[in-house]
N, C-alpha and C positions, 0 to 999 in steps of 0.2 A: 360506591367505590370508584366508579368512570368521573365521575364528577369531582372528587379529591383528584383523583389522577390528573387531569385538566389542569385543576385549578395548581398543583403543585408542578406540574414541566412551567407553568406559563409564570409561577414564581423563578421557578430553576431559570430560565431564558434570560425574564428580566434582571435577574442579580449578573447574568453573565455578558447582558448586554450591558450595564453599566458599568463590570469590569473591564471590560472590552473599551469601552468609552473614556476612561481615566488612562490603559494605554494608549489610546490615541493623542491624548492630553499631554501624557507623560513622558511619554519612552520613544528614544530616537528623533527627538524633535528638531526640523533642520529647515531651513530656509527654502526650501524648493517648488514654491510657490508660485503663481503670479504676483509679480512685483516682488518677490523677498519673501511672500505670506510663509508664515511657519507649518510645514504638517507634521503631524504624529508619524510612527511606524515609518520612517521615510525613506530608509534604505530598499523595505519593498514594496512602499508608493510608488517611487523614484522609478525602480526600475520596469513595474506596472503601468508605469502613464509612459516609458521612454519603447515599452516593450507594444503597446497599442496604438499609441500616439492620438489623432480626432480623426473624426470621422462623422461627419456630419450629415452623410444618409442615414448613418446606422440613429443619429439623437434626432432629427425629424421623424423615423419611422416609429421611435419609443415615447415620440411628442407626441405623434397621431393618436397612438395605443391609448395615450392616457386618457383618450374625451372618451373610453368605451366603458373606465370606471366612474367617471359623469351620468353618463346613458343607465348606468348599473343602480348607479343610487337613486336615482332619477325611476329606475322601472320597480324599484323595492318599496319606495315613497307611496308611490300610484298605487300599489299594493294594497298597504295599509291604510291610505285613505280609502279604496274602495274598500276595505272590511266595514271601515267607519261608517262609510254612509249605509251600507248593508241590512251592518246589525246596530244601530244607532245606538250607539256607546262603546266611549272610549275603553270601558272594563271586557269590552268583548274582541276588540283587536286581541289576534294571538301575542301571547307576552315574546316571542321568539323574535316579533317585528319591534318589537319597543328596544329590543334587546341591543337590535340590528342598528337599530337609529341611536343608540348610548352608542357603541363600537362606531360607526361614525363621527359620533362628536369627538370621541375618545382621542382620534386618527386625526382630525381637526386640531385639538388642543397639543399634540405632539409637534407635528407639525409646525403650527405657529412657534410654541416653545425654541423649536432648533431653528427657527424664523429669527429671532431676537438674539440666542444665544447662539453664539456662531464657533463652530469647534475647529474645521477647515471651512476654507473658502475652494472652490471648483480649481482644478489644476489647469482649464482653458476660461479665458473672457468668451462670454457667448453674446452677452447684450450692454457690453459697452463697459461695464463694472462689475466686481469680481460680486458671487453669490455666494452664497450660504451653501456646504455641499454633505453635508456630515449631518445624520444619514442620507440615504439616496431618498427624499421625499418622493419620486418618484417610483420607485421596487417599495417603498412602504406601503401608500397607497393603492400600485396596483397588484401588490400579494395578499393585503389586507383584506381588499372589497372584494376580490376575483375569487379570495379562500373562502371567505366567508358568504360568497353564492355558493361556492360548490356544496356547503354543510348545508345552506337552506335548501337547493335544489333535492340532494340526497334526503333531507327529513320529509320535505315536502311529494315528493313525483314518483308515484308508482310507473309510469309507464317508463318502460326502460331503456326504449330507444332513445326518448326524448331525455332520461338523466343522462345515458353515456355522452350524447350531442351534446350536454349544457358541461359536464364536466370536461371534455374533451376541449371544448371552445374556448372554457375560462384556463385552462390549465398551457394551452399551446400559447396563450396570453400573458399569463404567467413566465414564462420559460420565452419567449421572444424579448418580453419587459426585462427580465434581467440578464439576458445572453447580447441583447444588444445595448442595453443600459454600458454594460461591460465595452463592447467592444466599439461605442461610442469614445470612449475617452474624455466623457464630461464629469466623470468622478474618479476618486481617488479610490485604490482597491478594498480599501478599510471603512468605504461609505457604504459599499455592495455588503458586506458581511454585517454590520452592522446594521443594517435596515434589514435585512433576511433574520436575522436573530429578533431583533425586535416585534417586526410582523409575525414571527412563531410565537410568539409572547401574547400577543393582541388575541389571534388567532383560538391560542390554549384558554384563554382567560372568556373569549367569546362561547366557545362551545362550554365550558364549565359551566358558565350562567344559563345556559338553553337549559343543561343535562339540570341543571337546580334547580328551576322554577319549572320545568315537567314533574320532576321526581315529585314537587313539592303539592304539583294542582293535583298528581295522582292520590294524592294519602287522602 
C-alpha cells in the first residue's frame, strides 16, 4: 500500500511539474532578461528578482553547500564498495544502495537534459555569459541527495542520537540551499518551485523502489 502511495504522489509531482514547466514556457512571457532573454511567469519573476535583487554572499555560501552533496555521494559510493569487497558479490550489495546510485544517475540525466534544453536563462551574468537557470540545478541536487540520506539514514541507524544529528545536518542543508539559493538572486522565482516540486518527485519515486524491492526480497 506505502509503496503505490510513493510510487503515485511521485507520478502526481511529476505531471505537475511539467505543468508547471509548459507555464513557464507559456504564460506571461516578456523580455526581462539578461540581454532581452524571454522569461516565463514574468510579472512575478520581475517583480521577485527586482524585490531581492544579488547577493553574492548569500550564492557563494549555497556554492560552498553544494561540494557537501559531492562528499554525500562520494560517502554512499564507499559504502557500497565496501559491501562489495565484504561479501564478494555484486548480488549481495543491499539493493537500496543500487537504488541509490539509479537516483543518482537519474539527477545526472535531468540535469544535463535542462543542460542542453534551456527554458530560462539566470536573471544575473555570473561567469561572463548567460546559463541555463530553469530548474535551480542546484536545490535539485541538494534536495534530492540530502533527502534521500535522510531516508537511508532513517532505514539504516538504530542509534538515535546519531539519526536526529544526520537528519538534523542534512535538513538545515536543505533549508539553507534553498532559503539562500532564494535570496541569492541568481534564479528566477519559478526555478525554486520547480526544482522543489521536481525533487519531491525523484524523492517519491526513490523511496517507492526501496519500499518494492524490500516488500519483494521479504515474500
Amino acid at each position: 500500500m506505502k509503496t503505490k502511495f510513493y510510487f503515485i504522489a511521485s507520478l502526481f509531482l511529476l505531471i505537475l511539474f511539467i505543468v508547471f514547466t509548459i507555464l513557464v514556457i507559456c504564460v506571461d512571457v516578456q523580455p526581462i532578461g539578461q540581454n532581452f532573454s524571454s522569461v516565463g511567469l514574468a510579472t512575478i519573476n520581475g517583480f521577485f528578482r527586482d524585490s531581492v535583487g544579488y547577493n553574492p554572499i548569500w550564492y557563494k555560501i549555497t556554492e560552498l553547500i553544494g561540494f557537501s552533496a559531492i562528499f554525500t555521494v562520494l560517502g554512499f559510493a564507499s559504502f557500497g564498495l565496501f559491501q562489495l569487497v565484504k561479501r564478494k558479490s555484486l548480488l549481495k550489495v543491499d539493493s537500496d544502495i543500487y537504488i541509490l546510485g539509479g537516483l543518482y544517475l537519474l539527477v545526472a540525466a535531468v540535469y544535463y537534459f535542462f543542460e542542453i534544453n534551456i527554458i530560462n536563462y539566470r536573471p544575473v551574468i555570473i561567469n561572463g555569459e548567460p546559463e541555463s537557470s530553469f530548474p535551480s540545478s542546484h536545490v535539485m541536487l541538494i534536495c534530492t541527495i540530502m533527502g534521500s540520506a535522510i531516508m537511508q539514514f532513517i532505514n539504516r541507524t538504530k542509534n538515535k542520537k546519531l539519526l536526529f544529528s544526520a537528519v538534523t545536518i542534512y535538513s538545515v542543508i536543505i533549508a539553507i540551499t534553498v532559503i539562500g539559493r532564494l535570496l541569492s538572486g541568481v534564479h528566477w522565482l519559478s526555478d525554486i518551485i520547480g526544482s522543489l516540486i521536481l525533487s519531491g518527485s525523484l524523492l517519491m519515486l526513490y523511496n517507492s523502489c526501496i519500499l518494492f524491492f524490500r516488500r519483494k526480497k521479504s515474500v
